[in-house]
C-alpha positions as CSV (number, residue, x, y, z in Angstrom):
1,X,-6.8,17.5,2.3
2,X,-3.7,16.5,3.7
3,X,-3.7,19.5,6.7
4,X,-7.4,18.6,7.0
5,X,-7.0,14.8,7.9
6,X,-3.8,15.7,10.4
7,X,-6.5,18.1,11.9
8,X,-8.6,15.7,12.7
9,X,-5.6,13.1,13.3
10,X,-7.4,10.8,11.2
11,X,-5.2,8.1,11.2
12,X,-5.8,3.9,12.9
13,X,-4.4,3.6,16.5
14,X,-4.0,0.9,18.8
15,X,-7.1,1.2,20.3
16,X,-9.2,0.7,17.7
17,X,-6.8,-1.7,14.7
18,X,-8.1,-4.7,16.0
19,X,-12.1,-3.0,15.6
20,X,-11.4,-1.2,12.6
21,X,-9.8,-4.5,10.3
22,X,-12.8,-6.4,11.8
23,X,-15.5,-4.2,11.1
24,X,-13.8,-3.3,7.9
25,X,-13.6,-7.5,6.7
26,X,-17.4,-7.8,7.9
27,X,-18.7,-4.8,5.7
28,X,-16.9,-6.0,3.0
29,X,-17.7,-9.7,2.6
30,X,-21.3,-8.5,4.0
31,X,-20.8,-6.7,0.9
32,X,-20.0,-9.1,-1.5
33,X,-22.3,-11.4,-0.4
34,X,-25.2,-9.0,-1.2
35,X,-23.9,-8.1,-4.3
36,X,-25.3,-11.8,-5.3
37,X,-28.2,-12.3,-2.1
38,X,-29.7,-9.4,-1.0
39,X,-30.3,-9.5,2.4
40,X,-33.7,-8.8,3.4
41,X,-35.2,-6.0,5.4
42,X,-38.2,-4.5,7.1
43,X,-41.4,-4.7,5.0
44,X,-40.2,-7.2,2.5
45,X,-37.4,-4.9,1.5
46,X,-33.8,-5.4,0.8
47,X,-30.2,-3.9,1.7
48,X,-26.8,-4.1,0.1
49,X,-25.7,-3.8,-3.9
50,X,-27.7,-6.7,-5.4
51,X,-31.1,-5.2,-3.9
52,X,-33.4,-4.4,-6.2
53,X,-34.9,-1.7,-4.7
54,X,-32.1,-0.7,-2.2
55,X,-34.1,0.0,1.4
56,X,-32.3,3.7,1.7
57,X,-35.4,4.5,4.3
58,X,-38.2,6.1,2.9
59,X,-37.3,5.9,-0.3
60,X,-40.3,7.4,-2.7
61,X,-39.9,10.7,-0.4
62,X,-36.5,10.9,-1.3
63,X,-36.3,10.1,-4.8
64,X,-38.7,8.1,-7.4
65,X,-37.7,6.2,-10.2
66,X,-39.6,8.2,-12.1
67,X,-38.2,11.7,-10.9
68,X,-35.1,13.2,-9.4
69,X,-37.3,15.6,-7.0
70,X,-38.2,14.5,-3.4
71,X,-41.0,14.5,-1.3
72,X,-43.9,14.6,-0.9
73,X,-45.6,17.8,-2.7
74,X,-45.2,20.2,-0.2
75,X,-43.8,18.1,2.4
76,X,-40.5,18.1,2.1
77,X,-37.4,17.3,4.2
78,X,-33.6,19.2,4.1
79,X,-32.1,19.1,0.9
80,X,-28.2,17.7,1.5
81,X,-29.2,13.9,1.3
82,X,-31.7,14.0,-2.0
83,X,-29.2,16.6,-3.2
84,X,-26.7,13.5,-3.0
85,X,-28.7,11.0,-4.4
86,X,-29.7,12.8,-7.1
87,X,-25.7,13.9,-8.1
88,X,-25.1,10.1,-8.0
89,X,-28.5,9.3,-9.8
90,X,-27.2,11.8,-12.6
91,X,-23.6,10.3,-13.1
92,X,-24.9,6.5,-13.0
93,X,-27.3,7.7,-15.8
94,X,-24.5,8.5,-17.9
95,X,-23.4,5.5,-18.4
96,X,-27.2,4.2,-18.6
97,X,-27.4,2.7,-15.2
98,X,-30.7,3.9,-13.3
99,X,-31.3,4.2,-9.6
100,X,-32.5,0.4,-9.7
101,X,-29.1,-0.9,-10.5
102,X,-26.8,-2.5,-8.7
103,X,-24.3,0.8,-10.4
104,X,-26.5,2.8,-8.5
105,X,-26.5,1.1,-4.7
106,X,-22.7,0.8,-4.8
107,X,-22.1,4.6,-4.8
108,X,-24.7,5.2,-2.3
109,X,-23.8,2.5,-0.3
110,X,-20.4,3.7,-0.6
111,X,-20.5,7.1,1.1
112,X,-22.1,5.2,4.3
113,X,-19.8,3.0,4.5
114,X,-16.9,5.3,4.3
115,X,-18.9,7.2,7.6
116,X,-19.2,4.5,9.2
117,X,-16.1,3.6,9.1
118,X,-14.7,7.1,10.1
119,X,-17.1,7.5,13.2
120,X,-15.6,4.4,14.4
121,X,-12.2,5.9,14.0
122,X,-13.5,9.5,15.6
123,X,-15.2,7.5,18.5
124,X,-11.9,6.2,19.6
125,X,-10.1,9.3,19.7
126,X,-13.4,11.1,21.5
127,X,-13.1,8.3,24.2
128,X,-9.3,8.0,24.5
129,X,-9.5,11.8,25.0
130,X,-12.1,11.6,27.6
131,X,-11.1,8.9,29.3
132,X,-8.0,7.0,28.6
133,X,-7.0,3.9,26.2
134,X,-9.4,1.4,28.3
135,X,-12.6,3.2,27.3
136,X,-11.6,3.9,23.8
137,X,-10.8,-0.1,23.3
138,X,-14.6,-0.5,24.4
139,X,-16.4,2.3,22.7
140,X,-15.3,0.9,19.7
141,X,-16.2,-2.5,20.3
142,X,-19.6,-1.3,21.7
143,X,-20.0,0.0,18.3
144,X,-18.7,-2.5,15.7
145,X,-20.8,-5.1,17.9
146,X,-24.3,-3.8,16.8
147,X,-26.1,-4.7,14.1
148,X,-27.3,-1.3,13.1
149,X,-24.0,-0.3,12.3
150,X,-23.5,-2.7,9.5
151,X,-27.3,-2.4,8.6
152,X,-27.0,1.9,7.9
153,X,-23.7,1.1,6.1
154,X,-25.3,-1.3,3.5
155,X,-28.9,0.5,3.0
156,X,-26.8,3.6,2.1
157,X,-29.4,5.9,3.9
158,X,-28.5,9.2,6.1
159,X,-28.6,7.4,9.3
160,X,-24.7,7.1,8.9
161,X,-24.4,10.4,7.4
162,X,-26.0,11.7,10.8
163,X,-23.4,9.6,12.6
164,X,-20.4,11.0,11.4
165,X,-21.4,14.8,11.8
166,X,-22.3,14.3,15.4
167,X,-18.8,12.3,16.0
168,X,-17.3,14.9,14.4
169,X,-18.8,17.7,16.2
170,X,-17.9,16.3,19.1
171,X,-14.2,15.4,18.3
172,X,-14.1,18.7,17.6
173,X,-15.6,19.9,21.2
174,X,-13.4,17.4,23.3
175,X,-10.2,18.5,21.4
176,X,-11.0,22.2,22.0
177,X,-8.5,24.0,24.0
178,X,-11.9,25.4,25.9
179,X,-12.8,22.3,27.7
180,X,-8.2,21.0,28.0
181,X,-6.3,21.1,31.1
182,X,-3.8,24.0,30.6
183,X,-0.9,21.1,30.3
184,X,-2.7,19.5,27.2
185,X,-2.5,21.1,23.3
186,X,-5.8,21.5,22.0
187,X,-7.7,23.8,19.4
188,X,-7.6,27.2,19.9
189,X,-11.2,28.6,20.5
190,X,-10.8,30.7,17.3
191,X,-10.3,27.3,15.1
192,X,-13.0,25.6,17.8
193,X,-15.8,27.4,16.1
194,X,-14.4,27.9,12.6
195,X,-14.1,23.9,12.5
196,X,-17.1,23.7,14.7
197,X,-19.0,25.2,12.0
198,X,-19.0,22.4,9.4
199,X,-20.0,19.4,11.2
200,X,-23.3,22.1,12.3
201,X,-24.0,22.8,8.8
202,X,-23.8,19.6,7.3
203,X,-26.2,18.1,10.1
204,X,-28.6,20.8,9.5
205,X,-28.5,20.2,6.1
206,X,-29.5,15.9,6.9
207,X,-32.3,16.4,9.0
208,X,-34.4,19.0,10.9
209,X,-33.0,17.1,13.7
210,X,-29.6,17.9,12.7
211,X,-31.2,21.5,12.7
212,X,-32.5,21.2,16.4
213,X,-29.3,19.7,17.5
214,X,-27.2,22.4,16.1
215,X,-29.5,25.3,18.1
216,X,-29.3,23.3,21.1
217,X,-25.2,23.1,21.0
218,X,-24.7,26.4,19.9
219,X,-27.0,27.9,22.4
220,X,-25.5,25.6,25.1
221,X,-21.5,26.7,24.1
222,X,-22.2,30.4,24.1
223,X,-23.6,30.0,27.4
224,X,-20.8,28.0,28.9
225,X,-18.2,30.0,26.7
226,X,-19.0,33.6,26.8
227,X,-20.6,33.5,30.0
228,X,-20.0,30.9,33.0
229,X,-16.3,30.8,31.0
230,X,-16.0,33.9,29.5
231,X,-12.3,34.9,31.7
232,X,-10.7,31.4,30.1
233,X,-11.5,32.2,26.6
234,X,-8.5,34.0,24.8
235,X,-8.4,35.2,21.2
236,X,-5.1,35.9,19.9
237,X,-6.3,38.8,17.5
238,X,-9.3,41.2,18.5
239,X,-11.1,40.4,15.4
240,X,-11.5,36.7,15.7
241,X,-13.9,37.3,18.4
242,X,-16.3,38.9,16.3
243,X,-15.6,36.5,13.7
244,X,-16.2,33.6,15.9
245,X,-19.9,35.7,16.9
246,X,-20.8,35.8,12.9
247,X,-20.0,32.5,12.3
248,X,-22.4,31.4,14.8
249,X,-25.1,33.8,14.0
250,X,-24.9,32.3,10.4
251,X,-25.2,29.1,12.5
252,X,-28.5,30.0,14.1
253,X,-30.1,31.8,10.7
254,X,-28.9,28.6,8.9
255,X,-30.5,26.1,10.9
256,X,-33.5,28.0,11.4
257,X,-34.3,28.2,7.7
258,X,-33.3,24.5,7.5
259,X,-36.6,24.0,10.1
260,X,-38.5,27.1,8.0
261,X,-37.7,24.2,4.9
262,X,-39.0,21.5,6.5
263,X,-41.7,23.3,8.3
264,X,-44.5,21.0,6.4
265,X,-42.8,18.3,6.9
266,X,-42.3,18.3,10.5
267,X,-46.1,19.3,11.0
268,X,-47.2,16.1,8.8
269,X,-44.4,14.0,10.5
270,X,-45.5,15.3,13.8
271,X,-49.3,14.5,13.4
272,X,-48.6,11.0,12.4
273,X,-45.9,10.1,15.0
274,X,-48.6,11.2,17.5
275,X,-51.2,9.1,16.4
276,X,-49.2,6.2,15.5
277,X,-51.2,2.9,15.1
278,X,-49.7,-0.8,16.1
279,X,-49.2,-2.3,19.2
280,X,-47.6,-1.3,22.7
281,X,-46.9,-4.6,24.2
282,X,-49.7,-6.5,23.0
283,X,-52.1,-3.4,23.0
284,X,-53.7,-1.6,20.4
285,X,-52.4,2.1,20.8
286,X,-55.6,3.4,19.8
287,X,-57.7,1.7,22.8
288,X,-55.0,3.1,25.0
289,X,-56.1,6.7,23.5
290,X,-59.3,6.4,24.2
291,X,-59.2,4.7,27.6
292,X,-56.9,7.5,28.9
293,X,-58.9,10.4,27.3
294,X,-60.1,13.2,29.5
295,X,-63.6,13.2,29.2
296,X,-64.8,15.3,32.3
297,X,-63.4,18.8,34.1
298,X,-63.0,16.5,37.9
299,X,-59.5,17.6,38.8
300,X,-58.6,13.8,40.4
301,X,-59.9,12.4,37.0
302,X,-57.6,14.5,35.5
303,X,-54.2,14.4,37.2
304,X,-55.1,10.5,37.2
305,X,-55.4,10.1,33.6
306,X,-52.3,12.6,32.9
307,X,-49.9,10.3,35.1
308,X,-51.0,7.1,33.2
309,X,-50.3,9.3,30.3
310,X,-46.9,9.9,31.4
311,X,-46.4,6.5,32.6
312,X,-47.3,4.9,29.1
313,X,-44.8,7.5,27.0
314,X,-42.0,7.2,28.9
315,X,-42.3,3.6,28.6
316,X,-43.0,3.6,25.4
317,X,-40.0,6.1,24.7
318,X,-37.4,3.8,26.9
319,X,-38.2,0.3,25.0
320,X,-38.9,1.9,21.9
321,X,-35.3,3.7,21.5
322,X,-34.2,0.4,23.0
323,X,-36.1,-1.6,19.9
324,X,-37.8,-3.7,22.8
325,X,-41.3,-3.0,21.2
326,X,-44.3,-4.8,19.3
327,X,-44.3,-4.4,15.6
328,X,-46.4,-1.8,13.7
329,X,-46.5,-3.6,10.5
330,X,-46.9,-7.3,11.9
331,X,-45.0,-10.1,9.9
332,X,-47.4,-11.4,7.8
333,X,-45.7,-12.1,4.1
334,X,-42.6,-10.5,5.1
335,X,-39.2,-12.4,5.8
336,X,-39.0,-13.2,9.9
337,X,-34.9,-12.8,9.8
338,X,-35.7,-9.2,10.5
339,X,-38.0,-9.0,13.1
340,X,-35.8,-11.6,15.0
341,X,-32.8,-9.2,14.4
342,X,-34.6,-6.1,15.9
343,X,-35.8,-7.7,18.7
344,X,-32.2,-9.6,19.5
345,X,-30.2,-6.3,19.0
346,X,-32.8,-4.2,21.4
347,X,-32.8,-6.9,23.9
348,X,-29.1,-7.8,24.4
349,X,-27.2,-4.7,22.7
350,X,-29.2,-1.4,22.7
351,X,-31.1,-1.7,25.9
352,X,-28.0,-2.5,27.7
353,X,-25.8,0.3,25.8
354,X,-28.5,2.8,27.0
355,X,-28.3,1.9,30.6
356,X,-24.8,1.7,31.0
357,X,-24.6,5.0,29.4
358,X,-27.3,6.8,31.6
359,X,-25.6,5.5,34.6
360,X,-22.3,6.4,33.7
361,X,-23.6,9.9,32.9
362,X,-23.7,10.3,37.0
363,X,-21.0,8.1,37.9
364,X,-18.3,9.8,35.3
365,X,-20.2,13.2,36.1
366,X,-17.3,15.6,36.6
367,X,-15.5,14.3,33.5
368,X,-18.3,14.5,31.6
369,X,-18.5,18.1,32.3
370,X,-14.7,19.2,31.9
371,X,-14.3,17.5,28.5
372,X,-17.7,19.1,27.5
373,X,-19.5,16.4,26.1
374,X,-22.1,17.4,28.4
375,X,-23.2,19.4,25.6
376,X,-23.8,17.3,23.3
377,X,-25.3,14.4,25.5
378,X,-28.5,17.5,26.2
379,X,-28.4,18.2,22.6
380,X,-29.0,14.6,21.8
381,X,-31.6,14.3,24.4
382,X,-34.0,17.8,23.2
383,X,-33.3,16.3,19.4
384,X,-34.8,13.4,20.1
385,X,-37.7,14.3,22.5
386,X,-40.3,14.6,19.8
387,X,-40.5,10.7,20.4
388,X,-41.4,10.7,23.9
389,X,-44.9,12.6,22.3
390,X,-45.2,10.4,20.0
391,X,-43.5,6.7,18.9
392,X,-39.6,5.9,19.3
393,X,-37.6,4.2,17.3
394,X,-33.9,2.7,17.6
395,X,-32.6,5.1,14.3
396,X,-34.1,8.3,16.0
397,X,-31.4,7.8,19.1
398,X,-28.7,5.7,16.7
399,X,-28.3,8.8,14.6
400,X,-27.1,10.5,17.6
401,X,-25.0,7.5,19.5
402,X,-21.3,8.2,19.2
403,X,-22.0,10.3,22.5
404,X,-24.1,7.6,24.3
405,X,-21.4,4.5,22.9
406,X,-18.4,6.7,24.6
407,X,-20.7,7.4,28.2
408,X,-22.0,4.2,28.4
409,X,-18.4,2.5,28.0
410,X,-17.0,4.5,30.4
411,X,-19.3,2.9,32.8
412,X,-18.8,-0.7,31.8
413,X,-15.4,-0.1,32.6
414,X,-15.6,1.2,36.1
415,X,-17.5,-2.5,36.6
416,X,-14.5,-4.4,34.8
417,X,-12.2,-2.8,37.1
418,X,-14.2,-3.1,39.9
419,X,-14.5,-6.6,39.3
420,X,-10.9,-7.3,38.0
421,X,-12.1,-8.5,35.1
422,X,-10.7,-6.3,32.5
């Protein structure tokens, strides 16, 4: 354990003491004070250790108070985060406390927390790698300043879980020797994959997007690796290349079965997301269906209809990962606190993260590239283009931010020093 956190050089720096003790007092007195109010959700949920149902995210399709098993029937989901609850569900039950108890939400809330609080830590070092001390100071704050990373620490679901592997992943990518000047110690490419390897099985194990963005990555670094840079990769033993080759072919056959899995799932998922109901700025999404529908062969008609088709999804996909969207359950017999939450954080925090960050993919371009977080920046963006189909949501892009938190930073502080304000 001891080798594995000086690997990973797990320790609090400068950069980030000030974020981490902040962040750290906030989730615990958030905490504490839920251990006695439980602070209220979406859909007249709650979150933190007194809830009484703790708001985990789907909940019955993960585990019932009645069974241990998840899903639903057939449709099922990957197996790592269910696995989880039900290890915890088992020991809590031993000393007769069921999944209802308060017992029960401070274990699960517990492993969320604990990633939340190391992707804050693996942010900073990401960033400071990247791009110096100054972007790793605001990366960190970008993060500790949004709700949603206090939320998906107290409701103890995967979202965090997600967090953390992608951080890690790319920690792990920015520290390669692969991607280093020559001057600067880094991984060896050897260790690169054979590190690489468990952060890409543990998020193919969360989610069959975990699965897609594994693919993507690995597809995308044996490209860039064994063929635009296959004269700057060195292996110190002969071996350890084809090593490096069956570790990643596990990779692939891994993550495939992980979307074989969830095959039903992502058909039923799929179906819905497409023909999600609720409003789109005021309108009822199913009159815009059937206003835009093709319902003759005239070519005009046709090319007309697909660009207001495009023009609506693409909108709906920018303020709906931005949380800048009507609601789809309305607020009727619900607390507001949470609807006014969303709609602040989208508005004033998310929105403006997401900008930032795709301007500062083109304005820190060539960095971008050399430190190869490229990578995982397209990975991020084919994982979660099933919602411009269908309907976004914030905690489809927030599972994959660390990326877009460290980009969009490095943007804000060109403007600081632009400005002399920084």
């Amino acid at each position: 354990m001891i080798r594995f956190l000086n690997f990973i050089n797990f320790r609090i720096h400068k950069s980030v003491k000030y974020q981490f003790y902040i962040f750290s007092s906030i989730l615990i007195l958030t905490l504490i004070y839920s251990f006695y109010f439980p602070i209220p959700a979406q859909d007249g949920t709650f979150v933190g250790i007194g809830s009484p149902l703790l708001n985990i995210g789907d909940r019955y399709f993960y585990i019932t108070s009645e069974s241990l098993d998840f899903g639903y029937g057939d449709i099922r989901g990957s197996f790592l985060y269910p696995l989880i609850l039900k290890i915890i569900t088992k020991f809590t039950n031993l000393f007769g406390y069921e999944n209802t108890s308060k017992v029960w939400n401070f274990f699960v809330i517990s492993f969320s927390s604990f990633f939340s609080l190391s992707s804050l830590l693996l942010i900073d070092r990401i960033a400071y790698r990247i791009f110096g001390n100054k972007v790793a100071f605001i990366s960190s704050w970008l993060y500790i300043i949004c709700p949603y990373s206090l939320f998906y620490a107290i409701n103890g679901s995967l979202t965090m879980y997600m967090i953390f592997g992608v951080s890690f992943a790319t920690y792990i990518i920015t520290k390669s020797s692969i991607y280093l000047n020559k001057n600067q110690r880094g991984i060896s490419p050897f260790n690169t994959f054979l590190s690489l390897s468990l952060p890409l099985f543990f998020l193919s194990s969360l989610r069959p997007t975990g699965a897609i963005f594994t693919i993507v990555l690995t597809t995308l670094l044996i490209l860039n690796c064994f063929y635009f840079r296959k004269e700057k990769i060195f292996f110190e033993k002969k071996f350890q290349k084809k090593i490096v080759f069956l570790i990643l072919l596990l990779i692939y056959l891994y993550s495939f079965f992980q979307l074989y899995f969830a095959y039903n799932y992502l058909i039923f998922s799929l179906t819905n997301f497409t023909n999600e109901t609720g409003q789109f700025f005021g309108v009822d999404r199913d009159q815009i269906r059937a206003r835009i529908n093709i319902k003759n062969d005239e070519f005009l008609s046709i090319i007309k209809l697909k660009i207001y088709w495009f023009i609506w999804k693409i909108t709906e996909f920018v303020s709906g990962i931005s949380d800048i969207r009507d609601s789809h359950s309305g607020i009727d017999d619900i607390p507001i606190l949470p609807f006014f939450i969303r709609i602040f954080t989208g508005v004033f925090i998310v929105f403006p993260t997401n900008l930032f960050a795709f301007i500062g993919l083109f304005a820190n371009w060539n960095r971008i590239i050399k430190s190869g977080i490229i990578w995982i920046f397209i990975s991020v963006i084919v994982s979660i283009s099933p919602s411009f189909i269908g309907v976004a949501f914030t905690r489809y892009i927030f599972m994959f931010y660390p990326p877009i938190v460290i980009i969009s930073a490095s943007c804000i502080e060109k403007l600081f020093a632009k400005n002399k304000i920084y």
